[in-house]
CHARMM-style PDB file with segment names, atoms N, HN, CA, C and O in Angstrom:
ATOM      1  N   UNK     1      73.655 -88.598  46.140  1.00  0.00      PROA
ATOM      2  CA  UNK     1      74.809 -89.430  45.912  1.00  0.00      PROA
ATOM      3  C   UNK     1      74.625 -90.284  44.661  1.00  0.00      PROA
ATOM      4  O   UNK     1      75.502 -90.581  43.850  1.00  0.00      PROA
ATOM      5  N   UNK     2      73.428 -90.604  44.641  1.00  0.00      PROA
ATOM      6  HN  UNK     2      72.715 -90.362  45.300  1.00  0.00      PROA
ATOM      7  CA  UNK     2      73.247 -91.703  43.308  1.00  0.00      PROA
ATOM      8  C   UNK     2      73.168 -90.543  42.219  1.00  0.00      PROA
ATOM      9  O   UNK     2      72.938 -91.066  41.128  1.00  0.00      PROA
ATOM     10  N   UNK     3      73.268 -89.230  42.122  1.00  0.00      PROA
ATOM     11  HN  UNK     3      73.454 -88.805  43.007  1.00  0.00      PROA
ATOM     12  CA  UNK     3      73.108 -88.421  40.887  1.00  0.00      PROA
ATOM     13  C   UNK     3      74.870 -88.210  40.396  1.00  0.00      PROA
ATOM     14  O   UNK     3      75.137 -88.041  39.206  1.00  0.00      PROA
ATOM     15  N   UNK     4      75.872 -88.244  41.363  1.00  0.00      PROA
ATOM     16  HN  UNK     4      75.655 -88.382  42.329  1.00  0.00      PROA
ATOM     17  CA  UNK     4      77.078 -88.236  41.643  1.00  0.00      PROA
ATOM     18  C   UNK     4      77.567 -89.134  40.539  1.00  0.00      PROA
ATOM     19  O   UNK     4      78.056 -89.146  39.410  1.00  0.00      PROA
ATOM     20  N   UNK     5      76.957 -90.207  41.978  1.00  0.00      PROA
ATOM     21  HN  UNK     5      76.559 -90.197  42.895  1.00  0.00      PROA
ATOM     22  CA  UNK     5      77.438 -91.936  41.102  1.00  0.00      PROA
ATOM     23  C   UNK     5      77.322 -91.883  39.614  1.00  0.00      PROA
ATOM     24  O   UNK     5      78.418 -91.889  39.052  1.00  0.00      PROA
ATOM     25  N   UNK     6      76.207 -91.829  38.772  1.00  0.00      PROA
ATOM     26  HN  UNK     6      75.317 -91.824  39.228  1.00  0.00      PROA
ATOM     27  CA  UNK     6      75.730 -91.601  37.766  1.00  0.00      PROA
ATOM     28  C   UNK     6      76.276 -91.211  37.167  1.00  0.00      PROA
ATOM     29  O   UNK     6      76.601 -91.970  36.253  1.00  0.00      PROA
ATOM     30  N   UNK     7      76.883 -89.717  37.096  1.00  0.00      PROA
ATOM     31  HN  UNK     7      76.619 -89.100  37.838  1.00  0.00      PROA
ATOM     32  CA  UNK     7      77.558 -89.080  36.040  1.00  0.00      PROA
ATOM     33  C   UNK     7      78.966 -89.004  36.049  1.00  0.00      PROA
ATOM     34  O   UNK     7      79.576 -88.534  35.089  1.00  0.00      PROA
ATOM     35  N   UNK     8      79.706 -89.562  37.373  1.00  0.00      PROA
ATOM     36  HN  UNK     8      79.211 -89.944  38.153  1.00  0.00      PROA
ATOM     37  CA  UNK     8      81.087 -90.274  37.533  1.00  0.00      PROA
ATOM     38  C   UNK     8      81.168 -91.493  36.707  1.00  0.00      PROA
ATOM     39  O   UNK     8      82.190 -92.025  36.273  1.00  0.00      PROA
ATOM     40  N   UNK     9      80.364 -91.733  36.607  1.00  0.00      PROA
ATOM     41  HN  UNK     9      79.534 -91.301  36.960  1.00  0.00      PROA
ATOM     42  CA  UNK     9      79.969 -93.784  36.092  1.00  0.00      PROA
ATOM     43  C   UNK     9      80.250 -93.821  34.750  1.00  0.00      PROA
ATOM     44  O   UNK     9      81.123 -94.565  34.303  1.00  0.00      PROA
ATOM     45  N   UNK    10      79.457 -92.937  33.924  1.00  0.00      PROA
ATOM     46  HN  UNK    10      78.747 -92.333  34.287  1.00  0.00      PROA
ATOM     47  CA  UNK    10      79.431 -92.535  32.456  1.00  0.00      PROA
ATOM     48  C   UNK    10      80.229 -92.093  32.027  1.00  0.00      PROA
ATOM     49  O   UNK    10      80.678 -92.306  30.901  1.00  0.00      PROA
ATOM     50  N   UNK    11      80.882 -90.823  33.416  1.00  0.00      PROA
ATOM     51  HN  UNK    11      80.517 -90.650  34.330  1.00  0.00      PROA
ATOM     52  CA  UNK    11      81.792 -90.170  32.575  1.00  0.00      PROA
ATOM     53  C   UNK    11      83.090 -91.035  32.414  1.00  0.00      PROA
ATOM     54  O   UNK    11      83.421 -91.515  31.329  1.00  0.00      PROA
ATOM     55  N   UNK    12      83.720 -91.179  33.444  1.00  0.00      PROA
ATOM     56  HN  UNK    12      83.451 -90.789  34.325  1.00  0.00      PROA
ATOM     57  CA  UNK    12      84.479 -92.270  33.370  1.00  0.00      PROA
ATOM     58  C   UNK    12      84.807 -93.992  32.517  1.00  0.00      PROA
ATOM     59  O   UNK    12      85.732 -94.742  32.205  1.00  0.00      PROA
ATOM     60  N   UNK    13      83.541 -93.889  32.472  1.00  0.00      PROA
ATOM     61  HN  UNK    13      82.790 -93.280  32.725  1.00  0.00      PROA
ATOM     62  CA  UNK    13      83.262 -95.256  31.267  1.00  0.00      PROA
ATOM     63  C   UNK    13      83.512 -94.488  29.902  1.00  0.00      PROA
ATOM     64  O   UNK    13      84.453 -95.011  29.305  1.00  0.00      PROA
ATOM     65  N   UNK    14      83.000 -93.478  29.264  1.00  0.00      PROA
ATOM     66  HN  UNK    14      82.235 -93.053  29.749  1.00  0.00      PROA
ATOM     67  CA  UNK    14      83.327 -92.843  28.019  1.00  0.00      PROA
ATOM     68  C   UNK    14      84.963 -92.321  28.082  1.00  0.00      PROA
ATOM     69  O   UNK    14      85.580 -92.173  27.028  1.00  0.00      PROA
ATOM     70  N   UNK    15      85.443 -92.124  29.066  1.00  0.00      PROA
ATOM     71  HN  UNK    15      84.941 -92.244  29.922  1.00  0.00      PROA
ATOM     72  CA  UNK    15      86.728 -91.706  29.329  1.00  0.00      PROA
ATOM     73  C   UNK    15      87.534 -92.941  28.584  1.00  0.00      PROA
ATOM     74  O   UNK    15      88.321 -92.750  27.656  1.00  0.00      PROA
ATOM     75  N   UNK    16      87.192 -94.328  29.174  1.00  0.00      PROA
ATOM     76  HN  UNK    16      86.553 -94.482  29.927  1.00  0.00      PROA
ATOM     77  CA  UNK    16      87.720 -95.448  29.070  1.00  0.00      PROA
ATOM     78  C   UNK    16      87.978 -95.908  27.848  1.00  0.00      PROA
ATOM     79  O   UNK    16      88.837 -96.745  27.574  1.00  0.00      PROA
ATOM     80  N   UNK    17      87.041 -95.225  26.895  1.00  0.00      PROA
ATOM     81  HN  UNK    17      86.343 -94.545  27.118  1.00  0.00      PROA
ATOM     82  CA  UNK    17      86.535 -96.019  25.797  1.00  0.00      PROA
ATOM     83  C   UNK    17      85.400 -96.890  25.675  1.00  0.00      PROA
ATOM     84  O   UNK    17      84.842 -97.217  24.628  1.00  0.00      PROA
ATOM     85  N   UNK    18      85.045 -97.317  27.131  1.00  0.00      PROA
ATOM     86  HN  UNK    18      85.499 -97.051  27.981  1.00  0.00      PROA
ATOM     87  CA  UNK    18      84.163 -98.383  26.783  1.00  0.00      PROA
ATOM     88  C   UNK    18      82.543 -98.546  27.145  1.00  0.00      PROA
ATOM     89  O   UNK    18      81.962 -97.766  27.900  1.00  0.00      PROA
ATOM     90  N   UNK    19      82.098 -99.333  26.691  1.00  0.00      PROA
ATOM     91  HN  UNK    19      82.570 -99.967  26.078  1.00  0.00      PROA
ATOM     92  CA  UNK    19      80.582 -99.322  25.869  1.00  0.00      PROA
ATOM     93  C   UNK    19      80.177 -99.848  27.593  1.00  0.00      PROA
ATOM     94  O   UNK    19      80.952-100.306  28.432  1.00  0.00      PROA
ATOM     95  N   UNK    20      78.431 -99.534  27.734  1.00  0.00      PROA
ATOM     96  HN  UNK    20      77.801 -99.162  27.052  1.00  0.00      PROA
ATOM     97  CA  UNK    20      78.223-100.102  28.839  1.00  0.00      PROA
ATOM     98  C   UNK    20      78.184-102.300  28.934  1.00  0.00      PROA
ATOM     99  O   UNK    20      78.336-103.159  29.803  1.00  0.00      PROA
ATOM    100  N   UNK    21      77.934-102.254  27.676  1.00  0.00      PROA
ATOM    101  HN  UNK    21      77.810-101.557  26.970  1.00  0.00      PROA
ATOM    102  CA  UNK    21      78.157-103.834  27.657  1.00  0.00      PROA
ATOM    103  C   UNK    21      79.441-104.611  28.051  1.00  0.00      PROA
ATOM    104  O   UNK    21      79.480-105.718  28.589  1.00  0.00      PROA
ATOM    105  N   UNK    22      80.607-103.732  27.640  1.00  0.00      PROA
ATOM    106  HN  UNK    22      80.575-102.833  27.204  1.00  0.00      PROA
ATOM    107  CA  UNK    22      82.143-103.840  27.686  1.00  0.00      PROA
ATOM    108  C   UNK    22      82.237-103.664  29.329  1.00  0.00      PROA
ATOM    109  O   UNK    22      82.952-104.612  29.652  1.00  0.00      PROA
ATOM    110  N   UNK    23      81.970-103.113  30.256  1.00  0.00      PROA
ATOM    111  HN  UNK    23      81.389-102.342  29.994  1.00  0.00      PROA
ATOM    112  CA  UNK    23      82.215-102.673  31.219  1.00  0.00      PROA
ATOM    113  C   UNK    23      81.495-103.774  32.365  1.00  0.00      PROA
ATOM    114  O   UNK    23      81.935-104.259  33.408  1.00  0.00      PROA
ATOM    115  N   UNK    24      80.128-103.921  31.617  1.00  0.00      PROA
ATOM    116  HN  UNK    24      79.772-103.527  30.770  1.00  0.00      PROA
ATOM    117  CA  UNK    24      79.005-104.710  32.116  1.00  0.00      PROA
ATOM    118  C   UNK    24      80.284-105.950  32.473  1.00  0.00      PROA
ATOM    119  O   UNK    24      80.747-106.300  33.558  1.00  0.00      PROA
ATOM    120  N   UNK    25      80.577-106.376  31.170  1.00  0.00      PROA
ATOM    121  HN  UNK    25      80.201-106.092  30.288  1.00  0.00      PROA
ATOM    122  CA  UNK    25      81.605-107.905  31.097  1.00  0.00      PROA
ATOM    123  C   UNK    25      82.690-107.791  31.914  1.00  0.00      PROA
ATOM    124  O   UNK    25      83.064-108.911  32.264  1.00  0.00      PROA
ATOM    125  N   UNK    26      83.643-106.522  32.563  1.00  0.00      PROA
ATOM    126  HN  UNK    26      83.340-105.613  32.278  1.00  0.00      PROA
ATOM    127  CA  UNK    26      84.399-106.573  32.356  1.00  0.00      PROA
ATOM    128  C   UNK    26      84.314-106.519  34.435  1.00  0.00      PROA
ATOM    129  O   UNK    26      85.251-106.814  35.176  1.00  0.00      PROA
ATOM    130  N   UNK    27      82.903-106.056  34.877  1.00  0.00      PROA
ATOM    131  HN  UNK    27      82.141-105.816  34.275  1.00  0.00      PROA
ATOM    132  CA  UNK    27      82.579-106.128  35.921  1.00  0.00      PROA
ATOM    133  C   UNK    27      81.776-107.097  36.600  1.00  0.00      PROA
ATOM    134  O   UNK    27      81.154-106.980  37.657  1.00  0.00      PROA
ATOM    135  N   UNK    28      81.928-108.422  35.548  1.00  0.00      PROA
ATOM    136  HN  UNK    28      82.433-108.517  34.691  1.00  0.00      PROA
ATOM    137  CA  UNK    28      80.981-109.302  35.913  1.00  0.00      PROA
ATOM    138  C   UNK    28      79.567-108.893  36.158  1.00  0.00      PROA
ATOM    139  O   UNK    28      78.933-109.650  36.893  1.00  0.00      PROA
ATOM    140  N   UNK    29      78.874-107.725  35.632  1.00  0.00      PROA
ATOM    141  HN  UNK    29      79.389-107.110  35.035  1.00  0.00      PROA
ATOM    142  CA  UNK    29      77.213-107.446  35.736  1.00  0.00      PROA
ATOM    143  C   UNK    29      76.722-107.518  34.474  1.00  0.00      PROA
ATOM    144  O   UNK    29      77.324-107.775  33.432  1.00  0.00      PROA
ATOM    145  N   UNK    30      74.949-107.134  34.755  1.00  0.00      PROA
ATOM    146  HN  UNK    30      74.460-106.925  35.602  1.00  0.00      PROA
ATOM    147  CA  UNK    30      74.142-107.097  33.659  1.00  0.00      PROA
ATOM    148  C   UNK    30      74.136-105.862  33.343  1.00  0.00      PROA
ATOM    149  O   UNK    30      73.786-104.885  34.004  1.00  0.00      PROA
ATOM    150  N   UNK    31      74.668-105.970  31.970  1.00  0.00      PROA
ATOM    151  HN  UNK    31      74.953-106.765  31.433  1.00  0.00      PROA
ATOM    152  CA  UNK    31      74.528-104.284  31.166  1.00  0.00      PROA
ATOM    153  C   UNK    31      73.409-103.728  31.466  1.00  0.00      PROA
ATOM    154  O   UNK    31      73.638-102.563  31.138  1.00  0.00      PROA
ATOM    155  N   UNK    32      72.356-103.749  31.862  1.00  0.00      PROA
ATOM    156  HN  UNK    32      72.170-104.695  32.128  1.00  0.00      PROA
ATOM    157  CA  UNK    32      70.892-103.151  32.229  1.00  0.00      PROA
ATOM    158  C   UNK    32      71.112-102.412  33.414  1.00  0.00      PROA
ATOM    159  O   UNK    32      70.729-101.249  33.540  1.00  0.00      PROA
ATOM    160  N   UNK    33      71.916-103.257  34.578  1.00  0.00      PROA
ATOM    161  HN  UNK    33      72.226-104.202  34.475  1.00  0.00      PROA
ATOM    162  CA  UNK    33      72.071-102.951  35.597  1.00  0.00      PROA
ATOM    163  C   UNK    33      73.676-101.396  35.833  1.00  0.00      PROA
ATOM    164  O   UNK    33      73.876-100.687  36.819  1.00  0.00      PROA
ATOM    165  N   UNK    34      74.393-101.427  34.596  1.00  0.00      PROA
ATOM    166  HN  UNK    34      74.231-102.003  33.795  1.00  0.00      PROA
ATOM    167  CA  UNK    34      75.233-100.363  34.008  1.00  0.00      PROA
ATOM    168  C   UNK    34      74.231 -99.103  33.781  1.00  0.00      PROA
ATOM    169  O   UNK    34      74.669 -97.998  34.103  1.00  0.00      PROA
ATOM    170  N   UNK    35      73.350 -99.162  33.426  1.00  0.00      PROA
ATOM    171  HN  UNK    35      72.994-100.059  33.165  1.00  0.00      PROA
ATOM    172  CA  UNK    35      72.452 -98.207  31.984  1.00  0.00      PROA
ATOM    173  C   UNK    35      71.588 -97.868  33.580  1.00  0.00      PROA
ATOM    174  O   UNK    35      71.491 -96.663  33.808  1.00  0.00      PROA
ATOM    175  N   UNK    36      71.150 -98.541  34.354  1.00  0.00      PROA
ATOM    176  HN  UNK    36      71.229 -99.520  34.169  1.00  0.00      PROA
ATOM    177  CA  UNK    36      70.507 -97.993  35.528  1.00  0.00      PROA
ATOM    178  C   UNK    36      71.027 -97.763  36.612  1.00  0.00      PROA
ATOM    179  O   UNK    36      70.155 -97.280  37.334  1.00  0.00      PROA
ATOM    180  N   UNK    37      72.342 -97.870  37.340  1.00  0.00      PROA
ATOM    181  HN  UNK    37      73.050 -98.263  36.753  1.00  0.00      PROA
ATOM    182  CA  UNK    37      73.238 -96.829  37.801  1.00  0.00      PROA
ATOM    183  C   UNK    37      73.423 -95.660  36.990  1.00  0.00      PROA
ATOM    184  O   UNK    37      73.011 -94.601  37.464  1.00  0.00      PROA
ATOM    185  N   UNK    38      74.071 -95.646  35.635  1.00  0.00      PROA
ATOM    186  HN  UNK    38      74.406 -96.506  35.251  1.00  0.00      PROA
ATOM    187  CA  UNK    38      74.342 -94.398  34.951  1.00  0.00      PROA
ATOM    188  C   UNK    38      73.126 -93.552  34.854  1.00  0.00      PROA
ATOM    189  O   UNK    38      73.435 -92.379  34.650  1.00  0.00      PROA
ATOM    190  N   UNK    39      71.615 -93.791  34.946  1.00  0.00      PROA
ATOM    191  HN  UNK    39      71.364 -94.744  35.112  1.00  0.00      PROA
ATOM    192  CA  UNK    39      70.669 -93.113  34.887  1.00  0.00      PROA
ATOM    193  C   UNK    39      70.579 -92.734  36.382  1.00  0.00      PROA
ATOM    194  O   UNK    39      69.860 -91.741  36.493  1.00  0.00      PROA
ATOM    195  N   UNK    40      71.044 -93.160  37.557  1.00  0.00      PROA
ATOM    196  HN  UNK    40      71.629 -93.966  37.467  1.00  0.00      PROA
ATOM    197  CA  UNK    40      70.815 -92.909  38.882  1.00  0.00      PROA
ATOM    198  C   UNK    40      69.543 -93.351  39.472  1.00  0.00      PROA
ATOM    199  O   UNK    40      69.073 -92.951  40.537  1.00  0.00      PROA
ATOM    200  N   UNK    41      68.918 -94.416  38.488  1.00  0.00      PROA
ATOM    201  HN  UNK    41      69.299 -94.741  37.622  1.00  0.00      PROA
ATOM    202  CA  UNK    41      67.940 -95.770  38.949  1.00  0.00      PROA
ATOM    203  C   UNK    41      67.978 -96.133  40.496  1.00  0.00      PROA
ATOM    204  O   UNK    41      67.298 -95.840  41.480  1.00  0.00      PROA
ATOM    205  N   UNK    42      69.406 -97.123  40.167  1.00  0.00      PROA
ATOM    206  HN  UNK    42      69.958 -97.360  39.367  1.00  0.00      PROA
ATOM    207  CA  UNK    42      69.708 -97.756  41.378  1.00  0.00      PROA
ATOM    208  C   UNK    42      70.814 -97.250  42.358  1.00  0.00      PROA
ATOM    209  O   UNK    42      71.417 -96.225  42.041  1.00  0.00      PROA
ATOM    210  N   UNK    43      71.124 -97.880  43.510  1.00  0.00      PROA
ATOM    211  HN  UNK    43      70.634 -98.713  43.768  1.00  0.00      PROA
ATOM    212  CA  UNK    43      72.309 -97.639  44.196  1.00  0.00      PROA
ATOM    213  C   UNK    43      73.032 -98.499  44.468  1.00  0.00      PROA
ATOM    214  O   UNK    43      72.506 -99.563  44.798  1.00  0.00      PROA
ATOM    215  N   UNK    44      74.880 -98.390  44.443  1.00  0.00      PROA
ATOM    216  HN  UNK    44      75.308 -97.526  44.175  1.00  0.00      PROA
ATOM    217  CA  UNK    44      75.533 -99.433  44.093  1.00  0.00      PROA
ATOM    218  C   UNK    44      75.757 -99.879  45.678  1.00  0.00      PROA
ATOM    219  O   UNK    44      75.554 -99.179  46.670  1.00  0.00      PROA
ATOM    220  N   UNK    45      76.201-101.155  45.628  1.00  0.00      PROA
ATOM    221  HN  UNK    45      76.365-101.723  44.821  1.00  0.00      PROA
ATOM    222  CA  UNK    45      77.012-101.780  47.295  1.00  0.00      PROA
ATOM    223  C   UNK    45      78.309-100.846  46.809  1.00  0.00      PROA
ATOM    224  O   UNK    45      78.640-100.180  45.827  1.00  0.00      PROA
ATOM    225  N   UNK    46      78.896-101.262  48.275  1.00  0.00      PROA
ATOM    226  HN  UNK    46      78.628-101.803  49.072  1.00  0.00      PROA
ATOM    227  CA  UNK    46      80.786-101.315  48.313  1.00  0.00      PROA
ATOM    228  C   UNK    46      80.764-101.938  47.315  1.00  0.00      PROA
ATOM    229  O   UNK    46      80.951-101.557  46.159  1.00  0.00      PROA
ATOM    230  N   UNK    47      80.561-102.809  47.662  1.00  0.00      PROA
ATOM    231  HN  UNK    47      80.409-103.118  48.601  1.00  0.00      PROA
ATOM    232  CA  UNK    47      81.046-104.772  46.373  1.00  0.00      PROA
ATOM    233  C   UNK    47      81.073-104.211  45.220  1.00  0.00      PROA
ATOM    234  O   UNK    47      82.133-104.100  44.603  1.00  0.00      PROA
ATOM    235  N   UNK    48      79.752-103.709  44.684  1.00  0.00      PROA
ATOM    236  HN  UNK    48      78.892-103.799  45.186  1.00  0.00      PROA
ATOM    237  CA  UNK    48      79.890-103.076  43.268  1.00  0.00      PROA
ATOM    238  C   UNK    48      80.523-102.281  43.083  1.00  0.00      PROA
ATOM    239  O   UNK    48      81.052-102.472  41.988  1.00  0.00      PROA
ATOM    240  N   UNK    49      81.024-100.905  43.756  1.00  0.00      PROA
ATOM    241  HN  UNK    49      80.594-100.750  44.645  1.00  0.00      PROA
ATOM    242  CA  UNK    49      81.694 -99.954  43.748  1.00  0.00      PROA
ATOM    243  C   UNK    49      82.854-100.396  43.005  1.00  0.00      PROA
ATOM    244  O   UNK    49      83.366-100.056  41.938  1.00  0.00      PROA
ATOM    245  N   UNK    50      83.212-101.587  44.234  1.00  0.00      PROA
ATOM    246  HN  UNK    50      82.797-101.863  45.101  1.00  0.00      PROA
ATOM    247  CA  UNK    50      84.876-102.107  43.832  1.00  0.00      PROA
ATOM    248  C   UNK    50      84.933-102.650  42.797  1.00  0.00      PROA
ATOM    249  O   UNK    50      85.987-102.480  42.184  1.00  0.00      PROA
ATOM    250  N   UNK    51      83.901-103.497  42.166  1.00  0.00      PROA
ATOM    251  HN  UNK    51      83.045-103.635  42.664  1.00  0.00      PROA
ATOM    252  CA  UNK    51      83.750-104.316  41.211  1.00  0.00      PROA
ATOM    253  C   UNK    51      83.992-103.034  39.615  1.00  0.00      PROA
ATOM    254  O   UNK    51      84.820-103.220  38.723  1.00  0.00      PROA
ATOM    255  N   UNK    52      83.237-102.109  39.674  1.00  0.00      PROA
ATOM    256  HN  UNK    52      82.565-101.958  40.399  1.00  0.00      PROA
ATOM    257  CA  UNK    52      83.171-100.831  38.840  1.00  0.00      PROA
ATOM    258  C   UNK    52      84.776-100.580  38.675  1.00  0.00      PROA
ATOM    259  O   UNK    52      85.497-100.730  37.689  1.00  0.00      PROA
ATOM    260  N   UNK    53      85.081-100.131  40.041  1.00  0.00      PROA
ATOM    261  HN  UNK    53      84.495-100.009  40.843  1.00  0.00      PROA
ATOM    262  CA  UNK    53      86.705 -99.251  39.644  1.00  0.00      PROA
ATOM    263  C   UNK    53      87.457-100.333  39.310  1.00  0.00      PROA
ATOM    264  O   UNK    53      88.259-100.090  38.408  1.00  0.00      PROA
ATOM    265  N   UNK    54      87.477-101.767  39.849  1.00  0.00      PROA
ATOM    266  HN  UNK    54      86.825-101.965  40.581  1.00  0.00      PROA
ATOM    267  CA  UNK    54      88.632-102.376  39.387  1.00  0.00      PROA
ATOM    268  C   UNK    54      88.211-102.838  37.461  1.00  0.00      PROA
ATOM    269  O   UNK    54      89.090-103.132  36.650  1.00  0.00      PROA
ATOM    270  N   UNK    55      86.875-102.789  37.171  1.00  0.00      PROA
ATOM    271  HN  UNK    55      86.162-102.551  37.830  1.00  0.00      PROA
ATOM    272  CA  UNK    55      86.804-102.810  35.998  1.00  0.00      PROA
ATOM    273  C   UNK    55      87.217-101.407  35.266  1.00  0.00      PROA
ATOM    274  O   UNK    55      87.867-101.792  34.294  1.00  0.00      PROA
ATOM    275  N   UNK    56      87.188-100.392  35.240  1.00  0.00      PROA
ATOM    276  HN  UNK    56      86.660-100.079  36.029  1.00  0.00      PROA
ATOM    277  CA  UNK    56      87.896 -98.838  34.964  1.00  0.00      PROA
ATOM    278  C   UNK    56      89.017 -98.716  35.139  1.00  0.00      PROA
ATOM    279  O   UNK    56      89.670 -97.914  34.471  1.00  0.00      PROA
ATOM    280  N   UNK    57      89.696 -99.668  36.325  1.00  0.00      PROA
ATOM    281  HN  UNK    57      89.166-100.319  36.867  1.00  0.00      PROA
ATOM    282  CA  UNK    57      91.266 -99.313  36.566  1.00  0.00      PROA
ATOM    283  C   UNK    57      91.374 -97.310  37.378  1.00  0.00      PROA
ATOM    284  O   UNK    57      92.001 -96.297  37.066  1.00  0.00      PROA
ATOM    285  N   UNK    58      90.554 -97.603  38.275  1.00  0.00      PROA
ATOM    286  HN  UNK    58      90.045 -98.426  38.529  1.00  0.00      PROA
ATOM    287  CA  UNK    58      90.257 -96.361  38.658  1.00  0.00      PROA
ATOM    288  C   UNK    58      90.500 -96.697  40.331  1.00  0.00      PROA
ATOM    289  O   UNK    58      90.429 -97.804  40.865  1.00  0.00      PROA
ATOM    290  N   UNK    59      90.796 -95.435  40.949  1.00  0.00      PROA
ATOM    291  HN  UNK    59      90.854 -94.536  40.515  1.00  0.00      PROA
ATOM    292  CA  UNK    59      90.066 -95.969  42.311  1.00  0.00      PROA
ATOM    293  C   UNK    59      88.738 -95.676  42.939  1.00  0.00      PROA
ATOM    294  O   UNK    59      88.220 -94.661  42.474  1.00  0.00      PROA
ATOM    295  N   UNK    60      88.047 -96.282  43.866  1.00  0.00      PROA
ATOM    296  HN  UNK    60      88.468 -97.107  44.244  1.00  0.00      PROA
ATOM    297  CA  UNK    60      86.756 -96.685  44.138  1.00  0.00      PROA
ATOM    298  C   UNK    60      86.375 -95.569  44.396  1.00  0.00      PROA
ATOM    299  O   UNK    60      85.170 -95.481  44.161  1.00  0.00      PROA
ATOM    300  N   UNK    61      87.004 -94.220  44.943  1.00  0.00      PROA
ATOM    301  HN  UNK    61      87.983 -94.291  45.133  1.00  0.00      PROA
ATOM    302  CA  UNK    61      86.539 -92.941  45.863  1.00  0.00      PROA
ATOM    303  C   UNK    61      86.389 -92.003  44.313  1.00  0.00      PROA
ATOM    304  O   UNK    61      85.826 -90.910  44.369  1.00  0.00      PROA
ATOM    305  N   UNK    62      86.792 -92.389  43.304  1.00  0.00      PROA
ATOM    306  HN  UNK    62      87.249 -93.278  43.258  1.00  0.00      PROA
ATOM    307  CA  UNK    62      86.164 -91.693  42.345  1.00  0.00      PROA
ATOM    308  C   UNK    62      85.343 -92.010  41.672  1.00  0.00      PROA
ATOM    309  O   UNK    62      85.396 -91.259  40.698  1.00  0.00      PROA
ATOM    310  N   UNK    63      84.441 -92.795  41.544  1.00  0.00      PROA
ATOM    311  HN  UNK    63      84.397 -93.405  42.336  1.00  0.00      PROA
ATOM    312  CA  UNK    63      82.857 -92.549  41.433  1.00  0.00      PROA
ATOM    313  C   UNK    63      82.128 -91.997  42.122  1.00  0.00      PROA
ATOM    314  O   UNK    63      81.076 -91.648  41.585  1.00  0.00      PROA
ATOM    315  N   UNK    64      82.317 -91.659  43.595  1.00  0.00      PROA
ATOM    316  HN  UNK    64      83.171 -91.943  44.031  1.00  0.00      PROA
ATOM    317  CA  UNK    64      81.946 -91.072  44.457  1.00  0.00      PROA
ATOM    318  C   UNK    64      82.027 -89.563  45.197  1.00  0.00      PROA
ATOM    319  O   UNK    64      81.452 -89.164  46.209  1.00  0.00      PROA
ATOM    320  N   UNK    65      83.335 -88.612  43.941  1.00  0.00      PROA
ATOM    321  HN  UNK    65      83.802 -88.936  43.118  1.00  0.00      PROA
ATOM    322  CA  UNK    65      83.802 -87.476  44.531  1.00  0.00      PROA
ATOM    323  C   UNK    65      82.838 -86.353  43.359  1.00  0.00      PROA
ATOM    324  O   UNK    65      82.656 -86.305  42.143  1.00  0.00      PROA
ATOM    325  N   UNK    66      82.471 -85.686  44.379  1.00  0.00      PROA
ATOM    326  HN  UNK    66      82.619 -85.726  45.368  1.00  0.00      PROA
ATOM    327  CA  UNK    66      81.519 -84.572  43.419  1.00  0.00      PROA
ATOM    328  C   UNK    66      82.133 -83.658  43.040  1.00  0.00      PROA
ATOM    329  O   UNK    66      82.945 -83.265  43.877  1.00  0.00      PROA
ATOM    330  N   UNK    67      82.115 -82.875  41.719  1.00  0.00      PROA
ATOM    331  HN  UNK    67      81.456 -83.195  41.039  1.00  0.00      PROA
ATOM    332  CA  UNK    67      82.049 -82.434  40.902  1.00  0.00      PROA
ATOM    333  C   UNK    67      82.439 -80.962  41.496  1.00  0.00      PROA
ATOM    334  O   UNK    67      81.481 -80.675  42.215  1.00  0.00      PROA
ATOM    335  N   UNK    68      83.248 -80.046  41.536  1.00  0.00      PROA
ATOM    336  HN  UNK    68      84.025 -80.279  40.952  1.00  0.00      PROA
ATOM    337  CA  UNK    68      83.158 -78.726  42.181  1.00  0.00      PROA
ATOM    338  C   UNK    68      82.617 -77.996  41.605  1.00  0.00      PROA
ATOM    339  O   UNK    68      82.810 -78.015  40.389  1.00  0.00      PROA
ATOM    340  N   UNK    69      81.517 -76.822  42.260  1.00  0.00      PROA
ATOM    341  HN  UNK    69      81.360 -76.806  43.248  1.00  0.00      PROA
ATOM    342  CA  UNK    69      80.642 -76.422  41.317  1.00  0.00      PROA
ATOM    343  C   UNK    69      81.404 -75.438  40.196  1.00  0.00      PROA
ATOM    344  O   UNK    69      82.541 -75.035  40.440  1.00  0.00      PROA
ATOM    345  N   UNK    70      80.824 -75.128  39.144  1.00  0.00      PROA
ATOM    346  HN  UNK    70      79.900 -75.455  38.946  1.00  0.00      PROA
ATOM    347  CA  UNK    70      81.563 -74.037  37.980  1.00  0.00      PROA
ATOM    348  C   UNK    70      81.170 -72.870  38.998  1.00  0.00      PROA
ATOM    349  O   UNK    70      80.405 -73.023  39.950  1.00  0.00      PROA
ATOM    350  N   UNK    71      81.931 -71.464  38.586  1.00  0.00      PROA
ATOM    351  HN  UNK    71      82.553 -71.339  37.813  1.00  0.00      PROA
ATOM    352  CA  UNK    71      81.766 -70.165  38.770  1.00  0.00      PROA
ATOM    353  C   UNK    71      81.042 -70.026  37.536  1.00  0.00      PROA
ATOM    354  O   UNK    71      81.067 -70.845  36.617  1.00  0.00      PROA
ATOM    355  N   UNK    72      80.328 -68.839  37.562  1.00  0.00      PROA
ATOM    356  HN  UNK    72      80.307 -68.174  38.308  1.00  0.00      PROA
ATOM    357  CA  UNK    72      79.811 -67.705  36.762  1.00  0.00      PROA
ATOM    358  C   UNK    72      81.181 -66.966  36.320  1.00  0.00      PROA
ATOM    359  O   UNK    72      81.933 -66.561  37.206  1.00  0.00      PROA
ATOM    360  N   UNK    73      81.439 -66.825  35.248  1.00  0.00      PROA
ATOM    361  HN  UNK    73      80.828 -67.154  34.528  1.00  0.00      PROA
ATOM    362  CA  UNK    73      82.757 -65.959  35.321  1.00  0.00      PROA
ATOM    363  C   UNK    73      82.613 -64.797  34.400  1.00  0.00      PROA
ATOM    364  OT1 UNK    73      83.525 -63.978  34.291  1.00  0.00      PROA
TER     365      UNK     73
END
């Protein structure tokens, strides 16, 4: 789940436009603590979850929805 989190986190933040410092501010956290979710370091609360999407303007169940795998085609 935290490998999920991670690359929902990033991707979605580069989606946004914005820098992990921008996001850091914009979620009330420490940019360190951005850069180590997006590496799949740590694991977020609810609290943060919510804190994340309402900074993205996203909803909360998408940092959390995995990726469907590619086919071989």
């Amino acid at each position: 789940m935290r490998e999920v989190l991670a690359t929902n986190l990033k991707r979605l933040r580069l989606a946004a436009g914005l820098s992990q410092e921008e996001l850091a501010y914009r979620a009330d956290i420490d940019r360190t603590y951005v850069s180590s979710l997006e590496r799949g370091r740590y694991s977020a609360s609810i609290d943060m979850l919510e804190s994340l999407s309402v900074a993205l303007d996203i909803e909360p169940s998408e940092l959390l929805v995995k990726a469907p795998a590619r086919s071989a085609d």
